[in-house]
N, C-alpha and C positions, 0 to 999 in steps of 0.2 A: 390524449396520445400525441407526442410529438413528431413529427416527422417531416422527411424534406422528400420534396418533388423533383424527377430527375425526368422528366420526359414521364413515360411511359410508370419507370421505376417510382419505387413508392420504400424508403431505407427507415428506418427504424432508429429516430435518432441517437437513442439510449446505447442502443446496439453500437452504432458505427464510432461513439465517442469511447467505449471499451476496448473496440477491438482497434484502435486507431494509439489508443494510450499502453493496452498490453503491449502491441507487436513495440512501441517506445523503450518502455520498459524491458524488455525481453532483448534489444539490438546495446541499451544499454548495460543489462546484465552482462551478457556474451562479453564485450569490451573487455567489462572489467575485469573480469576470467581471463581473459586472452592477453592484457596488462598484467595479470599475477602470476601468469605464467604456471596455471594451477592445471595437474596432470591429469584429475579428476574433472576436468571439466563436463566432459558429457554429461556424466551423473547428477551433476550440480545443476547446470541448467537446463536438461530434461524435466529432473523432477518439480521443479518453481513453472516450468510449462503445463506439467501435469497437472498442479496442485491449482495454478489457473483456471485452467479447462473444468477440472473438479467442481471448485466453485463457483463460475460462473454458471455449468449446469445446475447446481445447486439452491442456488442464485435465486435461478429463472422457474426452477421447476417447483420452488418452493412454495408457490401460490395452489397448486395443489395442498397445499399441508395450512397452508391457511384461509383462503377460501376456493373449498372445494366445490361447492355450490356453484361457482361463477365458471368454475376452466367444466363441470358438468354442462353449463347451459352454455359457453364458448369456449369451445375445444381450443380455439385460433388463437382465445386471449396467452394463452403459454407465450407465442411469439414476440406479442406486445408488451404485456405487462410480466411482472416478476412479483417477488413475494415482497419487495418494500424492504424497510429499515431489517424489518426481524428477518426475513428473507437473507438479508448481506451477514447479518451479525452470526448466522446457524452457517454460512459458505465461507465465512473468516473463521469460526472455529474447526469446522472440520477440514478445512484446509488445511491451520496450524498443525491439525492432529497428526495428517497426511505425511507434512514435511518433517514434523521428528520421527516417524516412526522410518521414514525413508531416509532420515539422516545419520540414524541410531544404527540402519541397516547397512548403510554404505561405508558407514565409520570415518565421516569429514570432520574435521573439523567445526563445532556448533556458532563459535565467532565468524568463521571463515563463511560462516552459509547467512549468517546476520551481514553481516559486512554485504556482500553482492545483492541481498533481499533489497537492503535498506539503499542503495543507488537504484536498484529496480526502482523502486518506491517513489525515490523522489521523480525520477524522469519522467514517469509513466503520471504522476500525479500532476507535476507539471504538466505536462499533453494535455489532461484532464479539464485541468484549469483553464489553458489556455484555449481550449475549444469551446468551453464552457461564456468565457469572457468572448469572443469573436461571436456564436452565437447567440448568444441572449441579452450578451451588452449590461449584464446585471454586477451591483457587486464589485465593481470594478476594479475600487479599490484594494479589497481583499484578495481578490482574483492577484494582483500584480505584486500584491506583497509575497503572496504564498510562491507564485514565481520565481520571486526574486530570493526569497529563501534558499530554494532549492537550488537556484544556479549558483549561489553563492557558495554553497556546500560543496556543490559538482565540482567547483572550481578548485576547493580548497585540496578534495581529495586528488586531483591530477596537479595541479602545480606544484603541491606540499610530494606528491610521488608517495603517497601516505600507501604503507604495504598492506594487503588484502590480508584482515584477520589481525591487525592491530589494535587489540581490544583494548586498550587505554583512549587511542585515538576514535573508535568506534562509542565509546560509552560519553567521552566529552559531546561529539556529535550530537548524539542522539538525547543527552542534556538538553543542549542547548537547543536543538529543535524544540524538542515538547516544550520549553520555556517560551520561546517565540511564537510558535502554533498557539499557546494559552491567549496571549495576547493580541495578537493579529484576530483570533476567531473573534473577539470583541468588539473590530470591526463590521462582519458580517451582518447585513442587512437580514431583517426578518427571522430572527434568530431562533429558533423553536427554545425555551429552557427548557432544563431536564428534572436538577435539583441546585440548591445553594445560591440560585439564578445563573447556573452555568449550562451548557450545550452538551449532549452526549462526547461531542466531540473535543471539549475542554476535559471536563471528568476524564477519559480516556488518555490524552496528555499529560493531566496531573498523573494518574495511576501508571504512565510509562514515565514518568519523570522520578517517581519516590522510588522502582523496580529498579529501573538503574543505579541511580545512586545510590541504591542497598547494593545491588548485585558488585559496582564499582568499588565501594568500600570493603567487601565483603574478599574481594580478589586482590585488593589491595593488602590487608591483612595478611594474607595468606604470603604474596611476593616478600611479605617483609620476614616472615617467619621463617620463610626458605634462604633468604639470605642472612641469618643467622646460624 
């Protein structure tokens, strides 16, 4: 169990690096809402808070669903521990679910709700990292690339003044990340393999890297057929 000693106080390290990376994430969603000058904003970034809280309880509770035997003999472990890999991967799916059926319902725009997800993402991911890297000192290297990744993107999208919902400029991005993410993960220390010698989290890159560029191709087509 990790955790940090505060006097008396006894914080949850798992915990505190969440809720420290969401509220990140979440001040830089808002921004960029508030930069797009997008009229729907409450709706936009209530429901990515919603869809948060969702999975995070989901998250946490889900050790119930996979060992119930242990939250039966400690009720308390809920607090500490969570449901692990499969735990995250059941609170990322019903999350995704969460926010189309709420996006289908509010009728935004679906690039325009990718576009502010995906700066969430990196900010908050960033936080992550970087808490990550200050306390444990591991990785260090990958820690500071994945960093730098993301600040470089941050950058790109405010100095370039790149408009919210620029799906040409959205699908370049998000290329080029999962290309980068494939290779930077190769640095990571202690690498669990999955399949093919690659890491849940390369596979998962690769598979958002061939969906873009199908989906990118795929709109590309279409732009050209309308302008004929």
């Amino acid at each position: 169990m990790n955790v940090i000693q505060l006097g008396p106080l006894v914080l949850n390290l798992e915990l505190l690096i969440f809720i420290l990376s969401a509220f990140t994430g979440y001040l830089a969603l808002k921004y960029r809402l508030k930069k797009a000058r997008v009229t729907v904003e409450g709706n936009i970034s209530d429901k990515f808070v919603n869809a948060l809280i969702l999975g995070f309880v989901i998250w946490k509770c889900s050790l119930i669903l996979f060992d119930p035997m242990s939250v039966i003999k400690y009720p308390m472990s809920l607090i500490y521990f969570s449901g692990g890999d499969r735990g995250l991967a059941l609170a990322i799916v019903i999350s995704v679910i969460y926010l189309w059926i709420r996006t289908r319902k509010d009728g935004t725009d679906i690039i325009l709700n990718l576009d502010v997800l995906l700066v969430g993402w990196m900010a908050s991911s960033s936080m992550c990292h970087l808490l990550l890297l200050v306390l444990h000192k591991e990785n260090v290297l990958y820690h500071a690339l994945y960093i730098s990744l993301n600040i470089v993107l941050v950058l790109y999208f405010y100095t370039r003044k790149v408009e919210a919902g620029d799906s040409s400029v959205l699908s370049r991005i998000m290329i080029w990340y999962s290309l980068v993410m494939i290779g930077i993960s190769f640095i990571e220390k202690d690498r669990t393999l999955f399949v093919f010698g690659s890491t849940k989290e390369q596979i998962f890159y690769v598979i958002m890297f061939i969906l873009v560029l199908w989906i990118d191709n795929v709109m590309d087509k279409q732009k050209r057929k309308e302008s004929h």
